[in-house]
C-alpha positions as CSV (number, residue, x, y, z in Angstrom):
1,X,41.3,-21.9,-26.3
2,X,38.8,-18.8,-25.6
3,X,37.7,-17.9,-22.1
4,X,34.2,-18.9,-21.5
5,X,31.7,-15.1,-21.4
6,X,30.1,-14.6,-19.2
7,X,26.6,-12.7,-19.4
8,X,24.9,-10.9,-17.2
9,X,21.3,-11.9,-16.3
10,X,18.3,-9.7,-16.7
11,X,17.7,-8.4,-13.0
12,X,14.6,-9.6,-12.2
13,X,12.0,-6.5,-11.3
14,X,10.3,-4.0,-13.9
15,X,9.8,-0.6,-12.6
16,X,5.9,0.3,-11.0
17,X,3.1,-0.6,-14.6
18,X,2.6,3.5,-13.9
19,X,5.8,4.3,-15.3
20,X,4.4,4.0,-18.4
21,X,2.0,7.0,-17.5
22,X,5.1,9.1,-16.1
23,X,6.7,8.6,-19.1
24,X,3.7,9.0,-21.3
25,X,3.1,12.1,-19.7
26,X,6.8,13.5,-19.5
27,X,7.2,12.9,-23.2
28,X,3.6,14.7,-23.7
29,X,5.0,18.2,-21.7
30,X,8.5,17.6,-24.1
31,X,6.5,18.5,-26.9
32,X,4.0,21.3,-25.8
33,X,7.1,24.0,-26.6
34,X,7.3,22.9,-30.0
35,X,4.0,23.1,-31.0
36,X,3.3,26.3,-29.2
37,X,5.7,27.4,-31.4
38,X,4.7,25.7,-34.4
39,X,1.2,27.6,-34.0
40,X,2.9,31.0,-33.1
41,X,4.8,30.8,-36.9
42,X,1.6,29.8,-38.3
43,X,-0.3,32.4,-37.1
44,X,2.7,35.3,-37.8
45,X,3.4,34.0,-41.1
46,X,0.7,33.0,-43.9
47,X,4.0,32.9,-46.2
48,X,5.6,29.2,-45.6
49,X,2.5,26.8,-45.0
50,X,3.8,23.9,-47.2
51,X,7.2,24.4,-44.8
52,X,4.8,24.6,-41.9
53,X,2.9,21.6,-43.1
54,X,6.1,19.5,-43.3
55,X,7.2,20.9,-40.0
56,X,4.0,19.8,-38.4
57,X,3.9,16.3,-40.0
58,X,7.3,15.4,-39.0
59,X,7.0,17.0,-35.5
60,X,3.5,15.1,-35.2
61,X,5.2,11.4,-36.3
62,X,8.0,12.2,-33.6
63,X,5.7,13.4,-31.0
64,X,3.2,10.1,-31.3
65,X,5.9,7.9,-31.4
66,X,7.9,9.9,-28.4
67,X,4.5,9.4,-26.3
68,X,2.9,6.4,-27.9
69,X,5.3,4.2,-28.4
70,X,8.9,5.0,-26.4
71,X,7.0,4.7,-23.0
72,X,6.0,1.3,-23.9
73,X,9.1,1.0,-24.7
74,X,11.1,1.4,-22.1
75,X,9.1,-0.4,-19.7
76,X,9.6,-3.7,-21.7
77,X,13.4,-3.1,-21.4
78,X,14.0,-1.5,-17.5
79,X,14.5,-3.7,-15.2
80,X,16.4,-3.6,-12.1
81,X,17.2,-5.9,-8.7
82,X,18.7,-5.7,-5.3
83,X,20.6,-8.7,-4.1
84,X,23.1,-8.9,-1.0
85,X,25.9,-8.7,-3.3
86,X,25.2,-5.7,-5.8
87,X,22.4,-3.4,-7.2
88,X,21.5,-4.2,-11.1
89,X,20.2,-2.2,-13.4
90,X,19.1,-1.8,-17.1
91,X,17.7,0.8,-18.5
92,X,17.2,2.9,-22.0
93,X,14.7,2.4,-25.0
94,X,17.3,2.9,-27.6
95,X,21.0,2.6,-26.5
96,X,21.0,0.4,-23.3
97,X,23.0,0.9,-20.3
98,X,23.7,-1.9,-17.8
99,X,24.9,-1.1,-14.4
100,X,26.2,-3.4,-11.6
101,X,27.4,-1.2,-8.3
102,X,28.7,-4.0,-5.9
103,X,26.7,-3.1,-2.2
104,X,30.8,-2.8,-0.9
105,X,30.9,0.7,-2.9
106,X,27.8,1.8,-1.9
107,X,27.8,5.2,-0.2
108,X,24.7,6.6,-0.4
109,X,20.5,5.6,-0.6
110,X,18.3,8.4,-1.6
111,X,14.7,8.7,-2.9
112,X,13.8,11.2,-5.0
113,X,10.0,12.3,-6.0
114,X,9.5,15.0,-8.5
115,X,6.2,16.4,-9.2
116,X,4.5,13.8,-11.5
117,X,5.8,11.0,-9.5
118,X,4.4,12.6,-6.4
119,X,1.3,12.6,-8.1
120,X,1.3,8.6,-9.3
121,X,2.8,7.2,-6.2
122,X,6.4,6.9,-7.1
123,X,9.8,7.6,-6.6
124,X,13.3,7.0,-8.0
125,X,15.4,5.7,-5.7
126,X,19.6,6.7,-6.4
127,X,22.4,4.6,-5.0
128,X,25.5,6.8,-5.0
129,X,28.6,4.2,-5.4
130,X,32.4,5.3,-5.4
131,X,32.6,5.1,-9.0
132,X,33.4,7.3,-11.9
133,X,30.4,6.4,-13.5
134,X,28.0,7.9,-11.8
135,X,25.2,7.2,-9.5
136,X,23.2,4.2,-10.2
137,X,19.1,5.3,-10.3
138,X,15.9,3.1,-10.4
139,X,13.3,4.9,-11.7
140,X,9.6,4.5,-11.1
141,X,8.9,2.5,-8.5
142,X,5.7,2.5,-6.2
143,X,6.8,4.8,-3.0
144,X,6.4,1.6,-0.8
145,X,8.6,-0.5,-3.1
146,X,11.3,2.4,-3.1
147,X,11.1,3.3,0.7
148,X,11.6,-0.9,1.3
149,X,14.6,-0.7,-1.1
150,X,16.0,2.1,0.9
151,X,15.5,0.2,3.9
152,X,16.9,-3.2,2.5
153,X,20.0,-1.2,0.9
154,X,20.9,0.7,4.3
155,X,20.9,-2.4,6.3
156,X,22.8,-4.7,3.8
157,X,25.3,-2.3,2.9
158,X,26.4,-1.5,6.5
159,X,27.3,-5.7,6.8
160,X,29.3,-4.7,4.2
161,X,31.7,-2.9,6.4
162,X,34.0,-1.9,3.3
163,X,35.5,1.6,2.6
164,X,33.3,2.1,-0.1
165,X,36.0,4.3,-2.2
């Protein structure tokens, strides 16, 4: 007879509504290279417009849906939670990642706040764990829900009086 599976539940939390404005927004300044560029050939070479036109159709379907519809997206998948045991995570719009970092590994709390999140209130919050996998990150979160995740992570991991290696 088969072992039962287990399955991990959904954390609980979504990421701040704004994040769907960060990402908006990041997606939006991913594409302003391209079409600069896009115009620059146009402008140098009268030669190729049925090329450029293809070009600019394709880049313009990519473009809407990597700013209309990916931010949306992701918000409906992220998730993450903080309980006294571990910190979960989900994240990704296309491949998703699920991460459990037990609070016993737990080395480091940081908050991070580039410029567009200092702009919308948020921050991204990384709990460096003694794994080969990497840091563990939740992203977009309103500064006063990451700076009471900080707090909540320092004091429940130093309970946890584990090596953390």
């Amino acid at each position: 007879m088969s072992q039962p599976r287990t399955i991990m539940a959904d954390p609980a939390w979504r990421p701040s509504p704004k994040a769907k404005l960060l990402w908006t927004v990041q997606g939006a300044l991913v594409w302003v290279a391209p079409f600069a560029a896009l115009i620059v050939w146009v402008l140098l070479d009268s030669g190729h417009r049925g090329w450029q036109l293809v070009v600019f159709l394709v880049a313009l379907v990519l473009a809407v849906l990597n700013i209309g519809v990916v931010p949306w997206w992701r918000y409906a998948v992220h998730r993450w939670e903080v309980t006294d045991e571990a910190v979960y995570t989900r994240v990704g719009w296309f491949t998703q990642e699920s991460r459990v970092a037990p609070i016993s590994r737990v080395q480091t709390v940081d908050t991070e706040r580039g410029p567009l999140e200092r702009l919308l209130g948020l921050a991204t919050v990384t709990v460096t764990t003694a794994s080969s996998a990497g840091a563990v990150q939740i992203s977009a979160l309103d500064l006063p829900v990451a700076e009471q995740t900080v707090t909540r992570l320092t004091r429940i991991a130093a309970q946890h009086r584990g090596d953390a290696t």
